[in-house]
C-alpha positions, -999 to 999 in steps of 0.1 A, spaced: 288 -119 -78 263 -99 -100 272 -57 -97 246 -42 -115 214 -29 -102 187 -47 -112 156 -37 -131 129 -57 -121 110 -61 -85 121 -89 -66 102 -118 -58 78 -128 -35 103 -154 -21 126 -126 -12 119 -114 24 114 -80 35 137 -68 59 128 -43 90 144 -12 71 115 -17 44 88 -22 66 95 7 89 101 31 52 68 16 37 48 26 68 60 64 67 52 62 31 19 54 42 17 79 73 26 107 54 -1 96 23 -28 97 46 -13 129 62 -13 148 33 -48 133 25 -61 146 50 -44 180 50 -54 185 16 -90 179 18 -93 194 58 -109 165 70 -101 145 103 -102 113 92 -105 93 55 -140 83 56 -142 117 56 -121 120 21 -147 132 -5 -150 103 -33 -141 126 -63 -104 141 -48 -86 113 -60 -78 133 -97 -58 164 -77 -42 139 -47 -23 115 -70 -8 148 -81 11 148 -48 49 146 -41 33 119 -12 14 97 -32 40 94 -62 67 86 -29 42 61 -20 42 42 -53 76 41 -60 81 30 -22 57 1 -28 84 -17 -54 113 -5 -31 103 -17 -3 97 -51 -15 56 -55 -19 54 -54 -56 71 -87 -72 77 -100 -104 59 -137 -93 27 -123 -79 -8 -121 -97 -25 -91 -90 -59 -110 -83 -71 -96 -53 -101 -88 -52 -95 -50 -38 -137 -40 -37 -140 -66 -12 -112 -56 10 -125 -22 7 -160 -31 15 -149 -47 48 -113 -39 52 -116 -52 91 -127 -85 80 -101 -84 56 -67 -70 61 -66 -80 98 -67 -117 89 -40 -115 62 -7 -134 72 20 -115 56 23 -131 21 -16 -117 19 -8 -84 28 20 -84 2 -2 -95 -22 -30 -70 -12 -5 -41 -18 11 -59 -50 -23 -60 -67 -33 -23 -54 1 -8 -72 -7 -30 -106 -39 -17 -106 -33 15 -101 -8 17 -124 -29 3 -150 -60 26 -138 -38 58 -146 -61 88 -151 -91 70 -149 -96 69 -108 -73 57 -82 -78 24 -60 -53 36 -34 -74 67 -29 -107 43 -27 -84 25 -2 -76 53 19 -111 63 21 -123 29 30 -100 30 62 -79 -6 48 -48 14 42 -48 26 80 -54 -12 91 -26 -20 66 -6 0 88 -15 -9 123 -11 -46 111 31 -39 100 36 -15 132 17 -36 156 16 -74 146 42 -90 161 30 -120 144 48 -106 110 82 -106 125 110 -126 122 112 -138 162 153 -130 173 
């Protein structure tokens, strides 16, 4: 038996457990919380297009990307090839279609391009203010679909 913590993310063929789903959907209540606290608005289509340079300066948002890898949705055998201005141009055409592995791979490519977007805009904030994010998170509390049945 291996005792070492390992260094990578896992892959895709690794299943998520309940623990991570219910921890990556705070992460993601309390990303929009902030959000919206931040910028006084009532909801994200009202978050103005330019805050994303101050927000992903937040305690939230950093717990959010770190959370992605913990919590399973960022693995080492994924492509980050989704095309994210699409979701984000019709997020309820998009994300409420996506089985599971879709959804991983939605949040999979929004963390790698992110990452590799560093200072130069954010594509979690453009998702946030395109309301996908919020489906996102309706779709893990509320599917029953993406559940293991007992």
């Amino acid at each position: 038996m291996n005792h070492f913590i390992k260094q990578s993310a896992p892959s895709s063929r690794v299943a998520l457990n309940n623990y991570q789903r219910e921890h990556f959907c705070s992460l993601i209540e309390q990303l929009v919380e902030r959000a919206l606290a931040q910028f006084e608005v009532r909801v994200t289509s009202d978050l103005p297009e330019d805050g994303w340079e101050s927000f992903t300066q937040t305690r939230e948002y950093l717990l959010f990307l770190t959370g992605a890898y913990a919590c399973g949705f960022v693995c080492t055998d994924l492509r980050p090839d989704l095309d994210l201005d699409s979701v984000n141009r019709s997020p309820e055409v998009h994300i409420t279609r996506f089985n599971l592995k879709q959804l991983r791979l939605y949040v999979h490519t929004l963390m790698r391009v992110e990452r590799a977007n560093d200072g130069f805009g954010s594509v979690v904030w453009d998702s946030m203010r395109s309301g996908a994010l919020e489906l996102l998170l309706r779709r893990l509390v509320h599917d029953g679909d993406l559940v293991e049945p007992l």
